[in-house]
C-alpha positions, 0 to 999 in steps of 0.5 A: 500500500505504497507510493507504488504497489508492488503486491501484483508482482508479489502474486505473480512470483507466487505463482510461477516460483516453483518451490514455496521455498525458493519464493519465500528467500527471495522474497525476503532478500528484496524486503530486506532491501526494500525495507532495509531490515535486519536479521535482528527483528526475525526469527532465522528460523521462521522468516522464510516461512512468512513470505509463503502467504500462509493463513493469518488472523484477519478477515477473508474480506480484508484479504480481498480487498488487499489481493482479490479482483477489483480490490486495492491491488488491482487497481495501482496506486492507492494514492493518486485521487485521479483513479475511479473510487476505489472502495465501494459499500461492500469494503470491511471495516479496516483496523490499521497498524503501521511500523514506525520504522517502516521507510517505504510505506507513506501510512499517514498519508493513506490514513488521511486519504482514507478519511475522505471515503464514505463507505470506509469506516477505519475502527482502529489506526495504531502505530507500532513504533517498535515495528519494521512492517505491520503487514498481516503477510509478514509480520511474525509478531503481528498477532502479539502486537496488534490483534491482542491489543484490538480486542482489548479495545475500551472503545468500539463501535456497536451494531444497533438493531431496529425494531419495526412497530406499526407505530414508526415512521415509515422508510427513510423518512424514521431517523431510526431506518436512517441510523440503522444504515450504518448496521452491515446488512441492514436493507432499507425497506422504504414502505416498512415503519421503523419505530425504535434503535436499541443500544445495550444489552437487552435479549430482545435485541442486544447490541453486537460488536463491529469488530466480531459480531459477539454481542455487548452482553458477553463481551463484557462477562469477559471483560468486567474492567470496562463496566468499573468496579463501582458499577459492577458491585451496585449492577453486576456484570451487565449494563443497567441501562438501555439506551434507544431512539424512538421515531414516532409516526403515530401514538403509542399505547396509554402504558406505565411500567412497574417499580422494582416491587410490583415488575417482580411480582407482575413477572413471577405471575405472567412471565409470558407477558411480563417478561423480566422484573426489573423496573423501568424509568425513563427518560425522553430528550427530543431532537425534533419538536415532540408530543405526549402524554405525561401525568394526569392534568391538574385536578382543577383541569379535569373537574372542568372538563367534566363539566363542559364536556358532556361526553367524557362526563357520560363515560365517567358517570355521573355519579362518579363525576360529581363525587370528583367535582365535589372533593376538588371544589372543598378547601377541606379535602386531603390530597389522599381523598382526591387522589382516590377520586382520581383514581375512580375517574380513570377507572370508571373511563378505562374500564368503560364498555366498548359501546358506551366509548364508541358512542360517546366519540362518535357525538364527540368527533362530530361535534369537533368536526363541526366545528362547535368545540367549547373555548375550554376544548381548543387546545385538546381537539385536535389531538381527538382527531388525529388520535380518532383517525389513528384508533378509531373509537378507542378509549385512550383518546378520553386520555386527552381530558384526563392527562397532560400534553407535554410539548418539547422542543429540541433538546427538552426533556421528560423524565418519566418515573415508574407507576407514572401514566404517559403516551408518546403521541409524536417526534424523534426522541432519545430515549434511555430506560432501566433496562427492562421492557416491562410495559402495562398497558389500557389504551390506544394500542393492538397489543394486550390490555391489563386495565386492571393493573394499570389502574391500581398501580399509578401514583395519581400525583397529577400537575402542570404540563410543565412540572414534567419538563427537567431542566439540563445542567452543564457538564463539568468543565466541558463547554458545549455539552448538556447534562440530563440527570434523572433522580434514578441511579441507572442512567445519565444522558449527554448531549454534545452538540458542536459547532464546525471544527470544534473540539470537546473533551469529557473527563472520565467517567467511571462507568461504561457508557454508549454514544450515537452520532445523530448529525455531522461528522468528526473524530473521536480520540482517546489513549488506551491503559497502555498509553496508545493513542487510537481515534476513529473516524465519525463519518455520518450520523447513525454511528454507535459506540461504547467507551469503557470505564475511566476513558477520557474522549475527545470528541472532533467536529468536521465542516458539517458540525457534530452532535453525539447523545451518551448515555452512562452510568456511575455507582 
């Protein structure tokens, strides 16, 4: 791979050269020359041997972009920009070690040539400076010195998986199907929805390594130091998070997720549907404007709706209704005796038969579309009408009298406790979770109901649409990097949004963390235990790595700019 390729003469003379033997000397003689090595840095006994192009561990498509037809060989200097592209989407991802003493081989030269390509994603460039030659064909100690050392990597890029739900956006429109692209493998399909990006551990779709395709779980049973001592005696020896990008086209199910006590108790008796017992809080931050549901609406609120709504005021009941409107009225009452009420009104809704809730949304989209809504039912009409043409006559969209609507705009977040009633209803978001997919559901939604769970295990604390918000702080010393810190000990999030040809460093974390690359473009650098210095290329937006424990990154914007979520955890 230098200024002039000579690999072509080398497959001629390997084919013509009658003994193995004969080729392997004279082979030799010529590097040695070439390279102007010496007998000091070669066993005598195996150096014949490496100049027979015998089996080395590297991938057989490394071996044919190196010497196959069409590949780096055959196409003459690597170099010179004037020749056709000369990788295209089917070239492997590379890892690069080159030898300091190497006089021959301009290496720098082509690692910056190579950060130009768009379909080459370079996972690891390390200078060997100890080494005469790097190459996989004759470099006796290559495996010691460079093979060991790349699965030792603390920082390597993940494969995500994509999980397709009805509820998606649709082809290359979901910035999930868009991120997705940078998995090998992944087809777009342009009339398929793709709902959810998945970074972690999780078995229903858990992450895989790059470089081997071993999934994240088990790479680091192998490798607890990555994880910290810390976080490993609080979590054990896994991720306590996982970390998503949701693309919503249209509303998800009325859903809450259980706390520890009752995910425990709801899995020891329906593992088909519970599926783990752990619990899931999560946290919501929008990268393009976002709705949904979170929290029940001031109580206030919803007496009003009872009153100038007739329809949701006849699926409640009358009876249940004034009680409510009583007991929120009286200057007297607990928060416990309007918290049971509450508790009351969202029963009796969800609870509702199915022809009672189709008939009142019947008289209630025909008003709305009519245009004879109250002042008091401006704000909520039309979320009824697209959430009616999303569930026709489903219950959920009583929802919209009883729950807030909570707006974000880019770079807002939510953060949604355990035993808490929400709904996403649209936007991009990124998403990141206790890990567990523990979901209870009773509404806008195919999937299995459990009214009956849901009802008794919500909080029935209720409040503005805005106390739901959580405001960011700033990230240590760092100077365009927004911190998001739940009050729950699983997960922190990280936006790092960059400006063009500007750098941000994070200090250490003494957790394990995972980052996407949702816009531009840019380098990440960071130093190995072994003092090695490593960066690799951020090429486009979709990319997903993990950074080990006790790694401090720089993080490198190219013209574009560069905007990275991370989501970590420290004990």
């Amino acid at each position: 791979m230098g200024v002039m390729d000579f690999i072509p003469l080398m497959q001629w003379s390997y084919d013509y050269v009658p003994f193995p033997v004969f080729f392997a000397t004279i082979g030799y003689a010529m590097f040695a020359y070439l390279f102007g090595w010496t007998d000091a840095n070669w066993l005598l006994r195996r150096k014949t041997k490496q100049f027979r192009f015998t089996p080395t561990p590297v991938s057989s498509s490394s071996l044919f972009w190196w010497c196959g037809k069409g590949g780096w060989a055959a196409r003459g200097c690597s170099l010179d920009t004037t020749l056709p592209r000369w990788f295209d989407s089917g070239c492997p991802p590379l890892a690069i070690y080159w030898g300091g003493k190497d006089t021959l081989i301009d290496t720098d030269a082509l690692v910056e040539r190579l950060k130009t390509e768009p379909d080459v994603t370079v996972i690891r460039t390390v200078k060997q400076e100890q080494a005469e030659h790097c190459d996989f064909y004759y470099a006796a100690d290559a495996l010691e010195w460079c093979f060991s050392s790349f699965f030792a990597m603390s920082v390597f890029q993940l494969i995500a998986g994509a999980q397709s739900y009805d509820w998606g956006k649709i082809g290359s429109i979901s910035p999930v199907g868009q991120y997705a692209q940078c998995s090998p493998g992944f087809q777009l399909d342009e009339s398929k929805p793709y709902a959810e990006l998945w970074m972690g551990t999780h078995p229903s779709m858990a992450s895989k390594l790059l470089s081997s395709g071993e999934t994240l779980k088990n790479h680091l049973k192998s490798r607890p130091e990555l994880l910290g001592d810390k976080v490993r005696q609080k979590f054990g020896d896994d991720l306590p998070f996982l970390f998503k990008v949701l693309a919503i086209g249209k509303a998800l199910s009325i859903q809450a997720h259980p706390d520890k006590e009752l995910a425990r108790r709801l899995h020891a008796e329906r593992p088909d549907v519970y599926k783990d017992d752990n619990h899931k809080p999560e946290m919501a931050v929008a990268i393009t404007e976002f709705s949904g549901f979170c929290g029940f609406l001031p109580v206030e609120t919803i007496a009003q709706y009872l009153s100038m709504v007739e329809e949701f005021d006849t699926v409640v009941g009358k009876e249940t209704s004034e009680a409510f409107r009583h007991v929120v009225s009286k200057e007297e009452s607990t928060q416990e005796s309007i918290r049971v009420c509450l508790k009351d009104v969202f029963a009796r809704v969800m609870g509702a038969s199915d022809d009672l809730v189709r008939m009142e949304l019947e008289k209630l989209i025909k008003r709305y579309e009519a245009g004879k809504e109250r002042l008091v039912e401006k704000d909520v009409k039309d979320v009824v009408l697209e959430l009616n043409r999303q569930y026709p006559a489903d219950v959920g969209i009583f929802c919209v009298f009883l729950l807030n609507v909570v707006k974000l705009e880019a770079g807002q977040a939510m953060f949604l406790a355990a035993n808490d009633p929400h709904a996403y209803i649209y936007g991009d978001i990124i998403e990141c979770m206790a890990t567990s997919d523990n979901v209870v559901r009773a509404g806008l939604t195919p999937k299995l109901r459990d009214v009956p769970t849901l009802v008794s295990m919500l909080t029935y604390k209720w409040g503005p649409a805005d106390s739901q918000i959580m405001p960011p702080t700033k990230f240590r010393s760092t100077s365009h990097t927004t911190l998001y810190d739940p009050p729950i000990d699983e997960f922190s999030v990280v936006l790092t949004d960059l400006g063009a040809e500007t750098t941000e460093v994070h200090e250490p974390i003494d957790g394990p963390s995972i980052f996407i690359a949702t816009k531009g473009d840019g380098t990440l650098r960071w130093k190995e235990s072994d003092g090695k210095e490593s960066e690799l290329r951020l090429q486009k937006a979709g990319f997903v790595f993990f950074i080990g424990a006790g790694v401090q990154v720089e993080f490198s914007a190219g013209h574009a700019g560069l905007t990275i979520y991370r989501a970590f955890v420290e004990a």
